[in-house]
Every structure is written in C-alpha cells, then in structure tokens.
TORSE-60316 format. One record per residue (C-alpha): residue in one letter; x, y, z. Coordinates in steps of 0.25 Angstrom, whole numbers, plus 5000, padded with zeros to 4 digits. Layout:
<atoms>
aXYZ;...
</atoms>
This chain:
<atoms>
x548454515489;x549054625481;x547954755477;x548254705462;x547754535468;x546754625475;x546154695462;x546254565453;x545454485465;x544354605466;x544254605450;x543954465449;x542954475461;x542254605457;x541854535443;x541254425449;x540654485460;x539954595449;x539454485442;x538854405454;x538354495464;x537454605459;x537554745468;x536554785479;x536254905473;x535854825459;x534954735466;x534354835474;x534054915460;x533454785454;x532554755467;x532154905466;x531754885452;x531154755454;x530154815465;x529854945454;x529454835444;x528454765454;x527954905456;x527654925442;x527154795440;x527954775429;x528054615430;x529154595418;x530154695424;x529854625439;x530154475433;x531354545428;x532054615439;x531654485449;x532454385438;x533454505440;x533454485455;x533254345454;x534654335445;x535554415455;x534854325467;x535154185459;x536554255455;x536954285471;x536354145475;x537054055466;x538354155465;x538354175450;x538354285439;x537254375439;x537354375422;x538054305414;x538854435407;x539854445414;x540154585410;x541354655405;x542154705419;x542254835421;x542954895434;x543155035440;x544255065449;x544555155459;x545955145464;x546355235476;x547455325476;x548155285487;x548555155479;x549855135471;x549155055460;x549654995447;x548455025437;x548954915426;x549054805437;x547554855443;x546954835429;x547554715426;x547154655440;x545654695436;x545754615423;x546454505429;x545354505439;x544154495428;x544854385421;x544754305435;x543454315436;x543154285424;x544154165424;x543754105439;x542254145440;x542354125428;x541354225423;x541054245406;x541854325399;x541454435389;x542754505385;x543054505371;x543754575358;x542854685353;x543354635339;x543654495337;x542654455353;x543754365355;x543354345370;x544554365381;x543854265390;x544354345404;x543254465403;x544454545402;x545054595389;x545754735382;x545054835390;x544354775399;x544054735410;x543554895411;x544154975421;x543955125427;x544955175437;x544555295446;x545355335457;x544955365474;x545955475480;x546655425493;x546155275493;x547055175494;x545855075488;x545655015475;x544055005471;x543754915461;x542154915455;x541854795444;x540654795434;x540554685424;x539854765412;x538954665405;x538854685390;x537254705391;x537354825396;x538754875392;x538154875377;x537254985383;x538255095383;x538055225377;x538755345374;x538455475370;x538855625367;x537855705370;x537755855367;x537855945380;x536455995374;x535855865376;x535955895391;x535255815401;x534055765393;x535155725381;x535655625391;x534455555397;x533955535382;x535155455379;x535255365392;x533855325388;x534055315375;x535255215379;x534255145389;x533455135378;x534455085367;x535054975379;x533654905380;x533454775388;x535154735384;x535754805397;x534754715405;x533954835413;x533754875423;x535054925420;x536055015427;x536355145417;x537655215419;x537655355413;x538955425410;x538855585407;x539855665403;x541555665401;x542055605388;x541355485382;x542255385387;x541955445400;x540555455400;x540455315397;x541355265408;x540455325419;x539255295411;x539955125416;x540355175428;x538955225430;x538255095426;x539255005433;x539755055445;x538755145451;x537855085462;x536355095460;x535755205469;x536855275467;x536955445463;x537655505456;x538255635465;x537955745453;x536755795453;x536255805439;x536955655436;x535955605448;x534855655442;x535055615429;x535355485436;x533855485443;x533255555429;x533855445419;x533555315428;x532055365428;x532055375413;x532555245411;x531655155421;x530555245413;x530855175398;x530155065403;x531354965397;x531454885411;x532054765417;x532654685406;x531954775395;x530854705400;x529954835403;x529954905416;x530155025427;x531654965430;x532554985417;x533555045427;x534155025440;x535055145440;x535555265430;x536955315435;x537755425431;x538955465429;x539655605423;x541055675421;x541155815415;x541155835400;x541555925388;x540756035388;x540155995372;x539755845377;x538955765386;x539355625386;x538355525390;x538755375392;x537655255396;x538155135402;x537055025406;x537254915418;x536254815417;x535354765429;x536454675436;x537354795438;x538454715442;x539754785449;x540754735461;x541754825470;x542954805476;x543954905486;x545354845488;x546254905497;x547854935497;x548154805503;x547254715492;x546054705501;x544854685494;x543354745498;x542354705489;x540954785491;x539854845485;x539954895472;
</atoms>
C-alpha cells in the first residue's frame, strides 16, 4: 500500500472511528461530572449525565453512531519533514477518504451549497472537508487528527476585536457572554476552545483547534493562558446553565486555550464550542504506509 492508499484508508477510518468511539479523556470528564452532580444533589443534571453515559455505553455495545450528526470533517495534519510529499494528492486522499465513509458505513451526509443547499451527498464539497497542515522537523511520519464538527455546536462560534484596553477582564466577559448567547444548542457540558490573539482568521483557527483537538486535562504551557484556562472554566460551571441547559454545577468539561502574538492596537478573541461528545480520532503513518491508529 502506497502512503497516498495509506492516507485515504486512515481518512475513511478516522471519521467513523470519531463518530463511534468517544475519547477516554471525554468519558472520564463526563463520569467526573456525573459524580459533582450526585454531589450537589441536583437530580436533573444527574438523570442527564447517566443518559449521557448510558448513550456511549449502548453506542460501543451495539457499534453504532454515538449521534446522529455526523458532523462536517475537519483534519489537521502534521506531515514530517523528512517526507517528499505531494500536498495536492494528500488533500485529495483525505476527501476521497470522507466520501468512503460516508459512501460504505454509510454515515448521513450534511454538506451543502451555502446558496442554493443543493446537498453533495459525499460530506465533502468546495472547501471542505476542513484541513490544517502543520509541519514536525526531522520526522519522517505523517499525523493525521480527525473531528467531525457537528452543526450544534459549530453555530456557536464567535468572533471578536477587542481593544488591548479591554485587557484580561474584557475577555472573560466575552467568553461568558458567548456561553451565555449558545444556551442549551451546543448540547453542554461542552468543550470550549478559546483562541487569543494574531489575525482574525487566526484567532478563530486555534479557538477550533482548541475545542477540537486538545485532550481534556490537558494545559496549556503559557502561564497566563493556563490560568485564564482554570479562571474561565470556573466562571462558566458557575452560570448554573448545566447539562443539557437543564440546570447544573457541570455546563463544562473543559476550557482550552490557545494564543499567537498579535498587532500591538488588537486583541483578537475567538470562541469555538464542542459539545459533550467531543468526538476526534488519530492516526501516525509511517514512510512505508504503515498505519498506527491511537489515541487521540
């Protein structure tokens, strides 16, 4: 098999592994939650977070979907550079891999024409599927990391230029105020990617790799953006929305940030909500084809 076979076969696997198998780090957060509810005393938010458990459980018994949206995929790539690689022929591999899986699973598809919604039927289409390439000095491995974004939560994205005045406290205002704004629709206890700085487009990149590919219990290494980490998912498990808008201690699992440097006159800041299922898959393929799959 060639690394091009390889990357195609790993696509299509990635996206139904996403969807089928939630991450240990995501049930984990849920059964932590579950146990905080009990706690409480809240019984809603309990009876929640179990039908939530009880959901994955059925999903793994009977090898089946954990929801029905099947998301839009989005992949980030990390190719190393000891590999000769033809970029065109990788990214059509990770298309032609999403339109198997949805083909021979088969899973629904989503993708459509933002004008007309003329559907493509292959969850594939002009732009998408979605894909970040980042590059590993002296590795002669291609990683591949797949999310399915459902459209619940992907609705909940924000943008915004704040004023370098706004300062720390300008920022945690908005993230809440987004929490707020998103409600029960990104089906809490969500996952909430924060994206500071660089240009807009950039802030709201890593505020998608922040919701998306980060693992729960993870830090970020920067001081400051750990803190803010630890301050905002207080804040938020503090409003009271809860598990399914529902009430409760639990409206997040986890608040993970991410930051480039930026113009010296703006502060982007960029919110980009996972909900509770948190669904992502990994794959490592070596220079003969080999493929690893792991955790993601």
């Amino acid at each position: 098999m060639s690394i091009y076979d390889s990357i195609e076969e790993a696509a299509k696997e990635l996206y139904i592994r996403a969807l089928e198998d939630i991450p240990d780090d995501v049930r984990a957060a849920l059964r932590k939650g579950l146990a905080e509810e009990q706690r409480e005393g809240n019984q809603t938010a309990e009876k929640v977070l179990f039908t939530i458990l009880e959901n994955i459980r059925v999903a793994d018994e009977q090898d089946t979907l954990v929801c029905q949206d099947t998301g839009l995929p989005v992949f980030l790539v990390r190719i190393g550079s000891s590999l000769a690689i033809d970029g065109a022929q990788l990214k059509d591999r990770l298309r032609a891999g999403c339109e198997r899986a949805t083909r021979e699973r088969p899973l629904r598809s989503n993708t459509v024409h933002p004008l007309t919604r003329k559907p493509t039927h292959t969850n594939t289409g002009q732009g998408i599927p979605a894909i970040k390439f980042d590059f590993t000095a002296g590795s002669n491995e291609i990683e591949i990391r797949m999310a399915p974004k459902g459209s619940g939560s992907e609705n909940m994205s924000f943008l915004k230029m704040l004023n370098p005045a706004d300062g720390l406290k300008g920022i945690k205002r908005f993230v809440i105020e987004c929490i707020f704004e998103s409600g029960a629709r990104p089906c809490p206890p969500m996952i909430v990617g924060v994206g500071l700085g660089g240009t807009s487009d950039v802030a709201m990149s890593l505020a998608k790799q922040a919701s998306c590919f980060r693992e729960i219990g993870s830090v970020n290494p920067d001081a400051d953006a750990e803190a803010l980490e630890a301050s905002l998912l207080s804040l938020i498990n503090q409003t009271g929305l809860g598990p399914q808008g529902l009430g409760g201690a639990t409206t997040a699992l986890a608040v993970h940030v991410e930051w480039a440097h930026t113009h010296i006159s703006q502060n982007p800041v960029a919110v980009n909500i996972q909900c509770w299922r948190g669904e992502r898959a990994r794959a490592v393929i070596d220079a003969e084809g080999a493929i690893t799959y792991g955790a993601s």
